[in-house]
C-alpha angles and dihedrals in degrees: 000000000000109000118258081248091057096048127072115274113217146094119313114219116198120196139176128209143190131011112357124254134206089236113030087092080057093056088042097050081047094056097037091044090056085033092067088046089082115036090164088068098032107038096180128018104213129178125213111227107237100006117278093350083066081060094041089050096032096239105160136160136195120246095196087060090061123093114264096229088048095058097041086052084055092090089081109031106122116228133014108324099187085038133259140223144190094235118143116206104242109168150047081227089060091052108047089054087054097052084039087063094047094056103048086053088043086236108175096169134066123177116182127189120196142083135299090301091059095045096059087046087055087045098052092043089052098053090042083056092054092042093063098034093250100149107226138141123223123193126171125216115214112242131169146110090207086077084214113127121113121236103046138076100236131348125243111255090037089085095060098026085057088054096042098052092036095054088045090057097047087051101049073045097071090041094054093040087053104053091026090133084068111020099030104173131027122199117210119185119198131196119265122120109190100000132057090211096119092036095044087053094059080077090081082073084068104096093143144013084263096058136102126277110053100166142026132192118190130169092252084079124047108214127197122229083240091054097038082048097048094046098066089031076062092041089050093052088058109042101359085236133091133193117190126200105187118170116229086243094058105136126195125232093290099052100254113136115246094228090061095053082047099047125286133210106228125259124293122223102299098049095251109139114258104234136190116120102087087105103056091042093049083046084055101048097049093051084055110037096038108031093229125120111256118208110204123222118180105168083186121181086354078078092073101033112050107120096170087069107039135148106251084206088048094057103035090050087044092055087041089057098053083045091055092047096058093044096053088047086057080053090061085258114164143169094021145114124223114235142186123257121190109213094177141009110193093049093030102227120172131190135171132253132168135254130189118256096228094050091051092046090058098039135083124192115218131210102259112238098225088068094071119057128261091272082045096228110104131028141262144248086247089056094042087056097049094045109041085074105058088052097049117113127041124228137225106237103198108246131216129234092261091053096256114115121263113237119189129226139206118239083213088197096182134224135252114273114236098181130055130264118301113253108221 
């Protein structure tokens, strides 16, 4: 490890972006936690309100104004607890007010936690920093449910929102298995834009051939009206009932996305269509295709924030990551993202590597196809195998005197500007 002398002396930012997690105030209180640890490298610990807009705007807080209890119970806090956003970087302009801001709080560490998006943001500020000599070391923290980066084995937030979404389904299951004579199907439609990995993991729920679900749809796999309609026709000839995963990206045959024909809610920053209409259209269909009654479930955003049901693996690797981070930045580490490495499977063992942020940032991982069975609606024994182990353990959310759980949160006082209003 370089010595405190050898690395760059100044403040450390940490910032989250994109959709919450149940775990991404895990990976924060990880990398704030180590961070404390060395107040000769990192001389203050601040947070950016709402991700990189809290940089842009230069809304920043102080950690070490934050209570310690509450930054250790951060570790299970469900969703973003210094705020996150959807913003995409456009301009030069953009970036040379970020790496103004730094420079007026003497930040030379930037730790920022999100998705592929976020990566790419993390990689172009590092290398504007580089460009005008400005020392500074940059390192991302995975975070999706989507499961989708490249370059790790799995994502922080995938573990508990997989438990989450399969418990859910074997639940409803027993609901729709139960008063079948009157609400034969029920449709659930889980998140996942491009990937299946959330919806393909509600196959855990499949224990039997009873059990829900009976059927799932992914993008992966494009489905027609006509096959989507014969397979729970099929379903309903074995057991007269039918539960439905379907994730919100399923596409049909032409490649247009079901929750577009159903109804779809625009595009966010970063271009990327607003779904979530799948479930509705698949309900539909059903009801008219197959003349059954379909009920609809859409747990929503309930799906990524449901601490009370989260993944202990999934914690305890998420706090590990923002812990990692810290510690390859007091390497002289920059322009990475740390990653998860399975070293073993039976006995689960995980460790940590390194990506570049430019590589994640370009890259999607896909769900494998050999991970969903020849008809490509319920999952294998291979999938079974890499996914039983990021649900396992259960945590102990801290309860409140009236039985509902105790969530902290940060006071976020912010800090003096120093430079002038952000031009938009």
């Amino acid at each position: 490890m370089p010595s405190p002398t050898s690395l760059p002396k100044g403040a450390a930012v940490f910032a989250q972006s994109g959709g919450p997690t149940t775990v991404i105030n895990a990976s924060m209180a990880g990398a704030v936690l180590e961070a404390k640890k060395f107040p000769k490298v990192f001389t203050k610990l601040l947070g950016a309100k709402n991700g990189i807009l809290g940089v842009l705007n230069e809304e920043l807080f102080d950690f070490k104004a934050e209570a310690p209890a509450d930054l250790k119970n951060l570790k299970l806090c469900p969703a973003a607890a210094a705020g996150s956003c959807r913003y995409k970087v456009k301009t030069e302009a953009d970036y040379a007010r970020i790496v103004e801001v730094f420079a007026a709080h003497n930040i030379r560490y930037f730790f920022y936690a999100g998705g592929n998006d976020s990566m790419d943001t993390a990689d172009k500020v590092s290398k504007l920093a580089k460009s005008q000599g400005y020392e500074m070391i940059v390192m991302g923290i995975p975070k999706t449910i989507d499961n989708d980066l490249g370059f790790t084995d799995h994502c922080p937030g995938f573990g508990s929102v997989a438990k989450y979404n399969a418990t859910q389904v074997m639940e409803a299951g027993r609901d729709t298995e139960a008063l079948y004579t009157a609400d034969t199907t029920t449709v659930q439609e889980v998140m996942g834009r491009n990937a299946g990995w959330i919806a393909a993991s509600t196959g855990l729920a499949h224990r039997s051939e009873a059990d829900a679900p009976h059927l799932i749809y992914v993008p992966e796999i494009p489905v027609s009206a006509e096959k989507l309609a014969g397979d729970v026709r099929g379903v309903l000839k074995r057991l007269g009932y039918c539960f439905v995963v379907v994730c919100e990206g399923v596409k049909n045959e032409k490649g247009e996305y079901l929750a577009e024909i159903g109804g779809s809610f625009g595009a966010d920053a970063f271009g990327h269509k607003q779904l979530g209409g799948a479930g509705e259209f698949v309900a539909n269909l059903i009801e008219k295709e197959v003349g059954v009654k379909a009920r609809r479930n859409k747990p929503g955003t309930l799906q990524r924030n449901g601490t009370h049901w989260a993944s202990k693996t999934d914690v305890s690797e998420a706090f590990m990551c923002g812990q990692r981070a810290v510690r390859h930045a007091l390497l002289g580490d920059t322009g990475h993202m740390v990653t998860l490495v399975r070293t073993s499977n039976k006995p689960y063992k995980c460790d940590t590597g390194l990506a570049k942020l430019s590589d994640v940032a370009n890259g999607e991982h896909f769900l494998p196809r050999d991970f969903l069975d020849e008809n490509g609606t319920m999952i294998t024994r291979k999938f079974r195998d890499y996914l039983e182990p990021l649900v396992k353990g259960e945590v102990k959310v801290p309860m409140g005197k009236d039985g509902l759980p105790q969530y902290v949160r940060l006071k976020r006082k912010l800090l003096a500007k120093k430079c002038g209003a952000w031009k938009k």
